[in-house]
GUDORO-5980 format. One line per field, with one value per residue (C-alpha): residue in three letters; x, y, z. Coordinates in steps of 0.02 Angstrom, whole numbers, plus 50000, padded with zeros to 5 digits. Layout:
// residues N
aa = [ALA,...]
u = [X,...]
v = [Y,...]
w = [Z,...]
//
This chain:
// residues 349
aa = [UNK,UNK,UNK,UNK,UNK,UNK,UNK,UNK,UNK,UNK,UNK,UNK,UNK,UNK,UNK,UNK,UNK,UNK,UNK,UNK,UNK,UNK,UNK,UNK,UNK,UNK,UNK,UNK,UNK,UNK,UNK,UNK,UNK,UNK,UNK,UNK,UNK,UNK,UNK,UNK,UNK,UNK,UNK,UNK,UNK,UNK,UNK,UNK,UNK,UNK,UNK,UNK,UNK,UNK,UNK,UNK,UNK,UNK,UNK,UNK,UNK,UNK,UNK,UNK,UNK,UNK,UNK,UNK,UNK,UNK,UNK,UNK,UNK,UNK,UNK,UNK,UNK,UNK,UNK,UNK,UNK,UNK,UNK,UNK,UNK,UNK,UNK,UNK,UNK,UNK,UNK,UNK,UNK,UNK,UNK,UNK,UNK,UNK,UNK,UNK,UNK,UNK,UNK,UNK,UNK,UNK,UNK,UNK,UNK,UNK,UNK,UNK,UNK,UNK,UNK,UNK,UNK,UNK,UNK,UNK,UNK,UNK,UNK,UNK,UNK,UNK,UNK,UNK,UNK,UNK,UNK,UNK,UNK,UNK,UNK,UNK,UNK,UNK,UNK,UNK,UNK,UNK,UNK,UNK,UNK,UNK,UNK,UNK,UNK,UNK,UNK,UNK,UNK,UNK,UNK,UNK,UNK,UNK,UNK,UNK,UNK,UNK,UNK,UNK,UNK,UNK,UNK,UNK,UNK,UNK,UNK,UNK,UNK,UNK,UNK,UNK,UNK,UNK,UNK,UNK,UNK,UNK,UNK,UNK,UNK,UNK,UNK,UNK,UNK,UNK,UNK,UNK,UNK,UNK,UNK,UNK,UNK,UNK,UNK,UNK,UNK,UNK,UNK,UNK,UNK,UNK,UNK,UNK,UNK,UNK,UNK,UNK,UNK,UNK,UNK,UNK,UNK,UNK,UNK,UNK,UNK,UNK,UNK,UNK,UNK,UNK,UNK,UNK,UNK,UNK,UNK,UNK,UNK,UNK,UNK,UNK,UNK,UNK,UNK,UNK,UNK,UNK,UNK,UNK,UNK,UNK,UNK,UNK,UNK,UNK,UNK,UNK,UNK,UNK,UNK,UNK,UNK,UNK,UNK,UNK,UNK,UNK,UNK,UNK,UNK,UNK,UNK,UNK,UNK,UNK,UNK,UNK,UNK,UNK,UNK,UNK,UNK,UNK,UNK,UNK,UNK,UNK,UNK,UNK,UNK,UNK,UNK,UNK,UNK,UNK,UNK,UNK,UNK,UNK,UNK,UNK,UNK,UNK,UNK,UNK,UNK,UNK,UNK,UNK,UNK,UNK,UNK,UNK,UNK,UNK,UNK,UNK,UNK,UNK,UNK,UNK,UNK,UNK,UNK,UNK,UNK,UNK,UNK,UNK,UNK,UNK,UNK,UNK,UNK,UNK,UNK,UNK,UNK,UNK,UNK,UNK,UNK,UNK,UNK,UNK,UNK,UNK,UNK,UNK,UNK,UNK,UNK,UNK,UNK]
u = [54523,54559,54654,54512,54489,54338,54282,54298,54476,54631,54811,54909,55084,55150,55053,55137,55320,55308,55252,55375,55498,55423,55471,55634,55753,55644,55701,55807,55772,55862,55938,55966,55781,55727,55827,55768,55586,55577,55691,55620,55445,55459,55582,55428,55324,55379,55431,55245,55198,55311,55223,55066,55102,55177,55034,54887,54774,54613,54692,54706,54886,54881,54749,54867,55011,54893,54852,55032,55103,54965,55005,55190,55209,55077,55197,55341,55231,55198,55370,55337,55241,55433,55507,55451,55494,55684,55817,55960,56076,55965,55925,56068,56044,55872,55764,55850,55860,55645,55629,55712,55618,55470,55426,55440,55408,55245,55207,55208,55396,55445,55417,55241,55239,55415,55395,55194,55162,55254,55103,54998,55083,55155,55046,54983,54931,54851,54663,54681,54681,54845,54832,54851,54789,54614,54467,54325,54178,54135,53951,53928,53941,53939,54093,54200,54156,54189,54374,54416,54365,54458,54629,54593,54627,54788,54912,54813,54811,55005,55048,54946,55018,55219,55228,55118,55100,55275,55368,55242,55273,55450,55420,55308,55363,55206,55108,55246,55226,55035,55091,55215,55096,54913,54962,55127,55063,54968,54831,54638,54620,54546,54599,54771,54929,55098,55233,55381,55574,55699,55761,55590,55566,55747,55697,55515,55625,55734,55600,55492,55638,55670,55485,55493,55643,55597,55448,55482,55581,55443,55347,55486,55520,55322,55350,55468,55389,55495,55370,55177,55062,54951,55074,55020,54842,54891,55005,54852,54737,54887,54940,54743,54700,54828,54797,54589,54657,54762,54606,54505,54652,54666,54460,54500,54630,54557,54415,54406,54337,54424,54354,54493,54574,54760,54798,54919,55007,54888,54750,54807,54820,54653,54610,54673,54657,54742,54684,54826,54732,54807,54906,54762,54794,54971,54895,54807,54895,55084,55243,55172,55018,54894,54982,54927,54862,55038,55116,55051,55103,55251,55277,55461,55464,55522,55386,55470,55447,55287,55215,55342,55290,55098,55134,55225,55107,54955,55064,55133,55013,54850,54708,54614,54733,54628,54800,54686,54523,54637,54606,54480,54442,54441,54434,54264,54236,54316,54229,54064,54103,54152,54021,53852,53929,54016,54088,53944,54023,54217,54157,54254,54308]
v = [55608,55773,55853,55935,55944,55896,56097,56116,56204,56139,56092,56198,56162,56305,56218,56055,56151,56226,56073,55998,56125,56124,55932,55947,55894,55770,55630,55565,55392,55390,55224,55208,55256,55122,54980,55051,55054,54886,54795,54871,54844,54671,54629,54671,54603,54411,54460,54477,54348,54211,54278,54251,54067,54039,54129,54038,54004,54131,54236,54440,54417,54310,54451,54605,54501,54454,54645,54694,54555,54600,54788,54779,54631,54747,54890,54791,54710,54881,54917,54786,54946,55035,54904,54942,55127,55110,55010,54904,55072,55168,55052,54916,54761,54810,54687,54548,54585,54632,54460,54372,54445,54472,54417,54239,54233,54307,54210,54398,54377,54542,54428,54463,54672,54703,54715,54702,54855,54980,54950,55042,55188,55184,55316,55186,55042,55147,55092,54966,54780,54782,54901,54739,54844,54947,54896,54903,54874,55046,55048,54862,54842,54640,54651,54748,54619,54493,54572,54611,54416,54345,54455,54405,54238,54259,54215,54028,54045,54096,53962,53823,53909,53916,53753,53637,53704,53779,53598,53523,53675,53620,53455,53534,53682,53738,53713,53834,53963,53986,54002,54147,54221,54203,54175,54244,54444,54534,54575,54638,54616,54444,54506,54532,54432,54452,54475,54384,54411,54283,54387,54383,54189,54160,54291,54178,54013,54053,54149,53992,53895,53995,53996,53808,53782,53901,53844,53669,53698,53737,53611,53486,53578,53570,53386,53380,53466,53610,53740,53732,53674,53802,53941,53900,53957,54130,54144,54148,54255,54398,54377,54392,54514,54625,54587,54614,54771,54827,54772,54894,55030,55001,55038,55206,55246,55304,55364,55225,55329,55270,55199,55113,55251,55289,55441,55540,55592,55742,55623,55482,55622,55675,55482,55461,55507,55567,55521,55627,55597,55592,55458,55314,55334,55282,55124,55080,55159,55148,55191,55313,55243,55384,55499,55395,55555,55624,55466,55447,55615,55616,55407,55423,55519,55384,55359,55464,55632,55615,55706,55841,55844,55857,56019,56100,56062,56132,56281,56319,56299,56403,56397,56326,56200,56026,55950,56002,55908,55740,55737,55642,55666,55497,55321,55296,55460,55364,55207,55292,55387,55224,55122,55246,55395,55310,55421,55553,55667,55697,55802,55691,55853]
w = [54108,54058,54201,54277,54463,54578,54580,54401,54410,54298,54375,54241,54178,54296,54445,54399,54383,54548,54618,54566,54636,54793,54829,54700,54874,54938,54829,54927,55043,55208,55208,55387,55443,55305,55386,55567,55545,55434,55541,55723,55648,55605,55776,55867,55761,55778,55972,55993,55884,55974,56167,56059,56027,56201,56293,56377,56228,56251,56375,56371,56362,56192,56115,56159,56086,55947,55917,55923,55803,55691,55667,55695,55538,55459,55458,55415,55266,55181,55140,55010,54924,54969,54885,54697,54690,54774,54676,54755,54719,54844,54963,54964,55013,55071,54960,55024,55213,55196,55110,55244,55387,55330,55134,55138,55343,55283,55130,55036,54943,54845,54692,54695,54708,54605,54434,54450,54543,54415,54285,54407,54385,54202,54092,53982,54088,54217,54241,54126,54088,54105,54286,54426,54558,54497,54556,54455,54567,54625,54719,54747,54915,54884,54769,54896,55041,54928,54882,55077,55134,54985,55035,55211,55157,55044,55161,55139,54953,54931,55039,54920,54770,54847,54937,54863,54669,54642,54656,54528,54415,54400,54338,54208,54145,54045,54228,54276,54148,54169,54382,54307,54220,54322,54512,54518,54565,54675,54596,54610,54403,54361,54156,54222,54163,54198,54068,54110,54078,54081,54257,54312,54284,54376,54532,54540,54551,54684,54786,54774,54822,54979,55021,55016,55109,55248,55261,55254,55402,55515,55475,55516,55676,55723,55677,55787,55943,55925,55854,55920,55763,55839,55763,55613,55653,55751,55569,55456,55555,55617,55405,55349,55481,55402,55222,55254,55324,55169,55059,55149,55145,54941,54902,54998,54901,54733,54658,54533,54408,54249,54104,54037,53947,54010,54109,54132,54283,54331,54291,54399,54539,54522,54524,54679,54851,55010,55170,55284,55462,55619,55746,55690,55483,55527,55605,55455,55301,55358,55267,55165,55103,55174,55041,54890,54775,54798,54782,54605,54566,54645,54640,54689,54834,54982,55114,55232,55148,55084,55248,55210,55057,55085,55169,55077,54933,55029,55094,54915,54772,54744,54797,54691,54666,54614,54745,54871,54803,54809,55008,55128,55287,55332,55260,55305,55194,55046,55067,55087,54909,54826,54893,54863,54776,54653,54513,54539,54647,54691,54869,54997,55094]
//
């Protein structure tokens, strides 16, 4: 892609500098509002989940506890996406604490995002093979059913691969190896393999043993009549509600117009889209995600001054700024583009 915008207008080097200007103190995460919102978000989260499991099965009262669960864990979940741009120097602590509460709780350990999610953004992986997270499929409306009901049901599939394939991959380390490589990311690229450090293999063997151990523990305790096996059910639908959810959210996210060939940073911005909405985006694209144009462009800037960000972008550059191109009006708008526009037209304003 050559750095031209959907109206035919180029984001020049001095668009790009003053951009950059514009958001220059914005850099910075606030580590108290991270540990707030992940930890409030996910305290309400299992508070609702645990009325859901308690409540009389069927009744209003198990639904609205249900619907809360679901977009409270959501929320907490999405800081996984956090989790990949800020280091343990900017957000002590902070991988470990999310893990606890809500990666292995959810069967969605950072394991799976860190390390995997950078070679969606690196110049030369971007829209590639070797890009884990672009989808290909653009105008088949079969393919992107197929991709939400198959992330509806990961929570299953990461449980199969922690608990039950993990322990056998230790006994037989080249069983392992291929786990490492093929089932050990998140990722919408069937061509995709993971490339492994010696840090990376350690971080997958302790996350798998934590995985196991926690979740070992439940099963004892529902063994044990301490935990309802019917927990385990409202787990895998408030889990796959929100992952069919983020599957939905990721096919609005970009335009999916590569052809394989890297791009560069202006190119991965006019790849992608921004879907800035109202009270109801935050529902469904939380922690940042509705700014995912910027966030390509800018992919450092912590979730909580993207929206900052957006404005002053919008308020600051020209015009005829292609920035401005990178928005939707909705997610429907997005999907509808994707779905039966394809790569024909970039008019999603």
């Amino acid at each position: 892609m050559d750095g031209t915008g959907a109206h035919g207008h180029e984001l020049t080097d001095d668009d790009a500098s003053l951009a950059r200007a514009l958001v220059s103190d914005l850099h910075r995460p606030d580590r108290r509002l991270y540990w707030v919102d992940m930890v409030g978000s996910a305290l309400a989260g299992w508070s609702a989940f645990v009325l859901a499991c308690r409540a009389t099965p069927g009744s209003w009262l198990m639904l609205g506890a249900c619907v809360v669960a679901f977009l409270a864990l959501y929320r907490a979940l999405s800081f996984l996406h956090e989790l990949s741009h800020q280091t343990e120097t900017s957000l002590p602590g902070f991988a470990l604490g999310w893990n606890a509460l809500v990666g292995v709780p959810l069967m969605f350990p950072s394991v799976l995002h860190v390390g995997v999610h950078v070679n969606h953004h690196r110049i030369g992986t971007y829209g590639t093979d070797q890009d884990p997270e672009y989808y290909r499929h653009g105008g088949s409306i079969p393919a992107a059913v197929g991709f939400v009901v198959l992330n509806a049901f990961l929570p299953v599939l990461w449980s199969v691969r922690f608990l039950a394939l993990a322990p056998i991959g230790w006994l037989h380390p080249p069983f392992h190896r291929m786990l490492e490589e093929r089932a050990t990311s998140l990722s919408m690229s069937p061509a995709y393999r993971r490339r492994c450090t010696n840090r990376d293999r350690r971080m997958i063997f302790m996350t798998e043993a934590a995985t196991l151990l926690f979740w070992a523990t439940m099963l004892a305790l529902a063994a044990w009549g301490i935990v309802r096996w019917r927990a385990f059910a409202l787990w895998a639908i408030v889990v796959g509600t929100a992952t069919g959810l983020n599957a939905v959210r990721t096919l609005g996210a970009h335009r999916y117009c590569n052809n394989g060939e890297p791009l560069d940073r202006l190119g991965q911005l006019l790849d992608s889209i921004d879907t800035p909405g109202g009270m109801w985006t935050e529902l469904w694209a939380p922690v940042g995600l509705r700014y995912h144009a910027l966030h390509h462009f800018f992919p450092g800037l912590p979730y909580h001054n993207l929206g900052t960000a957006h404005r002053r972008l919008l308020a600051g550059l020209p015009e005829h700024s292609p920035y401005r191109a990178a928005t939707s009006r909705s997610l429907l708008a997005s999907l509808r583009a994707l779905l039966f526009d394809a790569c024909r037209s970039f008019q999603l304003r």
